[in-house]
N, C-alpha and C positions, 0 to 999 in steps of 0.2 A: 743827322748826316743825310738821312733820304729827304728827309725834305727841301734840305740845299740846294741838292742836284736837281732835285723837281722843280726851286725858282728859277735856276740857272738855263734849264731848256726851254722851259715856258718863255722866257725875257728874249731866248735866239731864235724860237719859233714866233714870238710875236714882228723882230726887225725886218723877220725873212718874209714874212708875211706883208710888210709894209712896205719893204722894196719890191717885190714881186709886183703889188697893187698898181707903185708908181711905173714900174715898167711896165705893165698891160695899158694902164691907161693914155702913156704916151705912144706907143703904138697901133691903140684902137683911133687916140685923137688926130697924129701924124703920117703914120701909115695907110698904102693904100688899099692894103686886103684886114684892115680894123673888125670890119664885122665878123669875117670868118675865123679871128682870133678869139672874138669874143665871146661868138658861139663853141667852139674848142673848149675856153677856157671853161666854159660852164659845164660841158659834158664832163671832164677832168673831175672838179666841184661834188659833181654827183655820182662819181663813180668812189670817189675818196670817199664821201659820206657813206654809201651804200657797205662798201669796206669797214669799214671802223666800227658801222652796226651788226657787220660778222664776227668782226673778232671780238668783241666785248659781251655779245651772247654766249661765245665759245669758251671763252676765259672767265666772265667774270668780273669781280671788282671785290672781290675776299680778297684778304692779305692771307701772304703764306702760313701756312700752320704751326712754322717755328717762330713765328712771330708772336701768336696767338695762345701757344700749348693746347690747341684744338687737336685730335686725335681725326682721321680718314673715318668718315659714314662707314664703311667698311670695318673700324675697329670698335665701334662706340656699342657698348652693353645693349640690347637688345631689352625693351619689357617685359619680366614675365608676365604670366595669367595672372597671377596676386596681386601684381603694380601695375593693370590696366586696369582704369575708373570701369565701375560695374553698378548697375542701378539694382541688381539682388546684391547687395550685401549680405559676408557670410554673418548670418546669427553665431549669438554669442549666450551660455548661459553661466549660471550661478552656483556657485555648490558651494557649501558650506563644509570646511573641513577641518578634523583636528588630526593631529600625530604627534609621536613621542621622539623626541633628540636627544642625545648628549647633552649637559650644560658645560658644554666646552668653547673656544672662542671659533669660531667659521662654519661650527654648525649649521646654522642657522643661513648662512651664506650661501653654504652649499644646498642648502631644501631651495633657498630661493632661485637657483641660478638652474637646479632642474624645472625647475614650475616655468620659468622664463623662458627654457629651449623649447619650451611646447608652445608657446606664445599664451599663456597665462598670466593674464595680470591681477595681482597680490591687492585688493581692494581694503582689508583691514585685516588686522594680527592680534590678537589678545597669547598673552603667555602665563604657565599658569607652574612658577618654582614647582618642582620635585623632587628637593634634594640634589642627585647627581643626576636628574634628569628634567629636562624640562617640556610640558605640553602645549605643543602653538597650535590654536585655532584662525583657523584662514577663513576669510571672505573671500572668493576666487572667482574673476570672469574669466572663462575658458573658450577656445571657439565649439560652434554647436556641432560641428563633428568628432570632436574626442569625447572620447568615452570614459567615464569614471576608473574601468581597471586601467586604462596608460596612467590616468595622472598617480592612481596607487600605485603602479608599477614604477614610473618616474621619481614618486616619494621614498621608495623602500631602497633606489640605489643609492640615492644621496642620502642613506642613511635613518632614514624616518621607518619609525615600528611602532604596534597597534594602530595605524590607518583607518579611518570611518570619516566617510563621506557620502553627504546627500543632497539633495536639491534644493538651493534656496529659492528666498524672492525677491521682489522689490522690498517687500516689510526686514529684510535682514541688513540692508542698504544702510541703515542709523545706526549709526558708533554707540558702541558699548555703554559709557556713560548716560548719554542722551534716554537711550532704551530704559535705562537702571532707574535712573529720575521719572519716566514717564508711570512707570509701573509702581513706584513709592506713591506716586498723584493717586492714582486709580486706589489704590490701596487708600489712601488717604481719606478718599470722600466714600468707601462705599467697601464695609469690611467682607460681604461678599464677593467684594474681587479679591482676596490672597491665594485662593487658591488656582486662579490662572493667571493669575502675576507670577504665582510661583513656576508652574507650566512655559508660560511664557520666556520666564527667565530661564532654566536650564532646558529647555527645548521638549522632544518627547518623553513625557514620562509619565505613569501612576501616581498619582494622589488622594489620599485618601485619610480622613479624620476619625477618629475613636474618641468618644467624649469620656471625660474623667467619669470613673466610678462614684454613687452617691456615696457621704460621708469620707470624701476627701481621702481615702489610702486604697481609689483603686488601682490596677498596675499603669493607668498614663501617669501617674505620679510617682510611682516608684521607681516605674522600667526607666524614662528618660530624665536625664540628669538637665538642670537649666539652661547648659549649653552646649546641649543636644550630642547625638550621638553619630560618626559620618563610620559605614561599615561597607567599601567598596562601591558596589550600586545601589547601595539605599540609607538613607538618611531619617535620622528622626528627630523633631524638635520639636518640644515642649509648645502645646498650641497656648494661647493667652487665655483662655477660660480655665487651663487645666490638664487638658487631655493631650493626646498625640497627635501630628502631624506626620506621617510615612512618605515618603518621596522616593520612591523607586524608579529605577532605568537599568534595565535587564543589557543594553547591548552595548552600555558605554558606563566606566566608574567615574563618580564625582570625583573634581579637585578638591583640594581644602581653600582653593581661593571661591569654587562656585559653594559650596558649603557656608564660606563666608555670607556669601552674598545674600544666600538663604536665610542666613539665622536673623541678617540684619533689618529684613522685609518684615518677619515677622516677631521681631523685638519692635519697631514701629506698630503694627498692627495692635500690640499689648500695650503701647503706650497710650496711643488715640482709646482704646477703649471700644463699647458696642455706636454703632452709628448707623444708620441708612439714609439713602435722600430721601426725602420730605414732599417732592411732586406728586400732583393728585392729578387724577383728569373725570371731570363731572362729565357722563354719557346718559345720554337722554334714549331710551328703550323704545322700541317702535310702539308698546301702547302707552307710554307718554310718560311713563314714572321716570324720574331720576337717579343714578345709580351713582357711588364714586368708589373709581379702581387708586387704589395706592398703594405702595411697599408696606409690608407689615415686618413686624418686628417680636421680640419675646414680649413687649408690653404691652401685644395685643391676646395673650394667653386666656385672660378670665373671659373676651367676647367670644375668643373661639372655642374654648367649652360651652359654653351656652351656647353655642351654636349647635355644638354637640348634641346637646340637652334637645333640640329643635328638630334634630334629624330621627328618621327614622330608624331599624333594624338593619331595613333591606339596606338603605342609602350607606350606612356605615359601614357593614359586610363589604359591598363590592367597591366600597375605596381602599380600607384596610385589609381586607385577606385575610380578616382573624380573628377570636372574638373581640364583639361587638364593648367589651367592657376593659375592656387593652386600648381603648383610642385615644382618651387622653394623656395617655403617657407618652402618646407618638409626639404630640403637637410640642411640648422645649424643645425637642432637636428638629423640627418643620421648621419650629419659626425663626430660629438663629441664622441670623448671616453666614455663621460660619461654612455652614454645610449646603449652602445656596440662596435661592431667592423665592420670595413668597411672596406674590400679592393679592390685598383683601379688596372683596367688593361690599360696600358699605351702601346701605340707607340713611336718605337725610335724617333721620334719628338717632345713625350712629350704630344699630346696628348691625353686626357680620352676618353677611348674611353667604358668601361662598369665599373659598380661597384658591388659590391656584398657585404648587411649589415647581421648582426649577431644582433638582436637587445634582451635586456634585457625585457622582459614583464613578471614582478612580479615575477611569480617562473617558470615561461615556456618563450619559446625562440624561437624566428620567424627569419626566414630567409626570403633576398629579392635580386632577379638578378633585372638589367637593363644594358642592350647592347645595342650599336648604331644599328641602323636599317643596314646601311652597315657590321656590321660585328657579326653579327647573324648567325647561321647555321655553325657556325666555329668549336664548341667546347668548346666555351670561356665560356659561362654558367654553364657546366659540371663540366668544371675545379674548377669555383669559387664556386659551391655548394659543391666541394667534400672537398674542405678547408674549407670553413665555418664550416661544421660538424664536421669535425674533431676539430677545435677549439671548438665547443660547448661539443663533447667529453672531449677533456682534462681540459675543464671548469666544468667538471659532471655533464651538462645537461643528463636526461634523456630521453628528446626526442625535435626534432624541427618543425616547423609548418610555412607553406607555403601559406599566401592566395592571390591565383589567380583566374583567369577565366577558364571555361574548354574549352575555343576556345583558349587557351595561351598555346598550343602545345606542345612548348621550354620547358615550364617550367613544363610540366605535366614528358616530357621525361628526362628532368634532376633529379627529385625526382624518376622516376622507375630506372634510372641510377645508385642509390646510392646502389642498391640490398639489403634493409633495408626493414623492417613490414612498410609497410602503410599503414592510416584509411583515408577515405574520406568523406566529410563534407558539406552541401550545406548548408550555412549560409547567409541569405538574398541577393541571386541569385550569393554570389561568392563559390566561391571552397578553399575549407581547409584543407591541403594533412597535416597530420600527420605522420613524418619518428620516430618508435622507435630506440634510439642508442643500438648500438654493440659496444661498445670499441675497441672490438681486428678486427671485419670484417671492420670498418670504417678506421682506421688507416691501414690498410694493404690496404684497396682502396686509400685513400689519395695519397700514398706515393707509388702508383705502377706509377705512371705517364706516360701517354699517349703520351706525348712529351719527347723530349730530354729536360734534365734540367742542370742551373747548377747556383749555389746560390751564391750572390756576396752581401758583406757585408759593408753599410756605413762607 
């Protein structure tokens, strides 16, 4: 309808327009004051133009608002400070968290829809049956100014109890499955890793191995039943050689789905059997002899008693802490995978001639040199602490611990070697060098190498 009207005036302003023309111009052409019409008529022209360029600044050329459903500048929401672009975006962190619900229908509704008023977003959920109750573990991005008691406080209204939450990372980003598979892999090539596969899998806790008693009826074979035993915050399960495995967490209890998960890591582990990788690396000594470092294993048992047999008094004392006629019996639990990682430095003859273990102790991790008394003062020490560490690095140890003598020289100068935080420790007259890890200084020492190297692969 308006735009009818709009051809309508246009079509009688254009007639009006073209009679007008014709009457000026027969007046300008006929008449005898034409020019002073003409002039007139122009000043008219520019007065109308000048006109129309007012009102059309003044007005506009918007259509009315009821036309539109546009609302008056005057009514329209204003930005706030959280919806104006901002180049410090606010950080956002991670927390990992479990709590206990109902298993009833909107439970679970309800945890989500308080986590959401805080603008919490729910990144992964694992749920873990309890009967009439059920445990959900959260992956949560939070903004970086709430603080862990609001979201606990938030959790306890919407009905959530026993609460525990801590900080995650980027490494807790990977869906459950994926994590589960990567840590069977690990396990798989290198039986050394169960015990932080295990760690890994249920998060902080104690671990810790008891080797079966000799002649098979000691209490790891009695206490624990095949398919292990789960008693609040501590688990036990039948290790594959024999003995126990203790899995302890003092400030959260196991489910029986993470108990699951546990027995099945190491029912694989008892399936594959003993293994270690097979990588060697030939290093060439600065006086020009050839050495080769590589994983040792229990089948290197009869070279590391003769190596025994090689060492001195003194040199055994201040490895073992004990009598000197007790050391063989340390080396089956040295050299199993089970309880860590060992590796032997050998002569092209095949000779052992030093070892260097990486040992598991509950949630902290002790390193130990022994070198033949002939080839001491070499380097070789150095070299095998600077590997050692570095495995306990890429194992996420957070620190390693050394206990010797303070007359054991070697070894005091291979931990200041590592250029790592040390704490020093006199603990019933021995010494207890604590190196904290560096991820990135340790591995950049590892892998500078003192020696020429070069890796050759079974």
């Amino acid at each position: 309808m308006h735009h009818w009207r709009r051809d309508v005036v246009e079509l009688a302003a254009l007639f009006t327009a073209v009679a007008v023309a014709d009457g000026v111009a027969n007046l300008v052409g006929h008449g005898p004051d034409g020019p002073a019409l003409l002039a007139v008529s122009a000043a008219l022209l520019v007065a109308t133009a000048g006109f129309h360029t007012w009102w059309a600044r003044r007005h506009g050329h918007a259509p009315p608002t009821g036309d539109t459903d546009a609302r008056p500048r005057s009514e329209e929401p204003q930005a706030g400070p959280s919806e104006l672009p901002s180049q410090a975006a606010e950080e956002s962190a991670l927390w990992r968290m479990r709590t206990t619900v109902k298993d009833a229908p909107g439970s679970l509704a309800a945890l989500c829809a308080a986590l959401a008023g805080h603008r919490v977003d729910i990144l992964s959920l694992q749920t873990h049956p309890l009967g009439e109750e059920t445990v959900d573990e959260f992956l949560l991005r939070a903004p970086g100014a709430l603080a862990a008691g609001e979201i606990t406080r938030a959790v306890a209204v919407a009905g959530g109890s026993d609460t525990w939450i801590e900080r995650a990372d980027a490494h807790d980003l990977v869906d459950a499955p994926t994590r589960v598979l990567g840590l069977a892999t690990r396990t798989a090539l290198d039986a050394a890793e169960l015990p932080l596969a295990l760690r890994q899998l249920l998060g902080r806790c104690t671990i810790r191995s008891l080797p079966a008693a000799s002649g098979g009826s000691g209490r790891g074979q009695e206490g624990v039943p095949v398919e292990g035993v789960l008693e609040d915050t501590v688990m036990r399960l039948r290790a594959p050689e024999g003995g126990v495995i203790t899995v302890e967490r003092p400030y959260l209890p196991f489910t029986p789905t993470e108990f699951a998960r546990a027995r099945a890591l190491v029912e694989l582990d008892a399936r594959l059997g003993p293994r270690v990788p097979r990588g060697q690396d030939v290093l060439t000594l600065p006086e020009g002899n050839a050495i080769t470092v590589r994983r040792a294993d229990p089948g290197d048992l009869a070279a590391a008693k003769a190596m025994h047999d090689r060492c001195s008094s003194r040199t055994l004392g201040m490895r073992y802490h004990g009598p000197v006629g007790d050391a063989d019996r340390y080396l089956r639990h040295l050299l199993s995978p089970r309880f860590g990682r060992t590796l032997a430095v050998q002569t092209p003859s095949g000779r052992v001639v030093g070892l260097g273990h990486l040992l598991w102790d509950g949630d902290e991790t002790e390193v130990a040199l022994l070198i033949e008394d002939q080839w001491q003062r070499r380097g070789i020490g150095a070299e095998l602490l600077g590997r050692l560490v570095a495995m306990a690095v890429e194992a996420g140890c957070e620190s390693v611990y050394a206990v010797t003598q303070a007359s054991n020289t070697g070894m005091v100068a291979a931990m200041r070697g590592l250029d790592l935080p040390l704490d020093y420790q006199i603990e019933e007259g021995t010494l207890v060098i604590t190196a904290r890890l560096d991820g990135t200084a340790t591995r950049a020492r590892a892998g500078s190498g003192r020696y020429d190297e070069r890796v050759a692969r079974d």
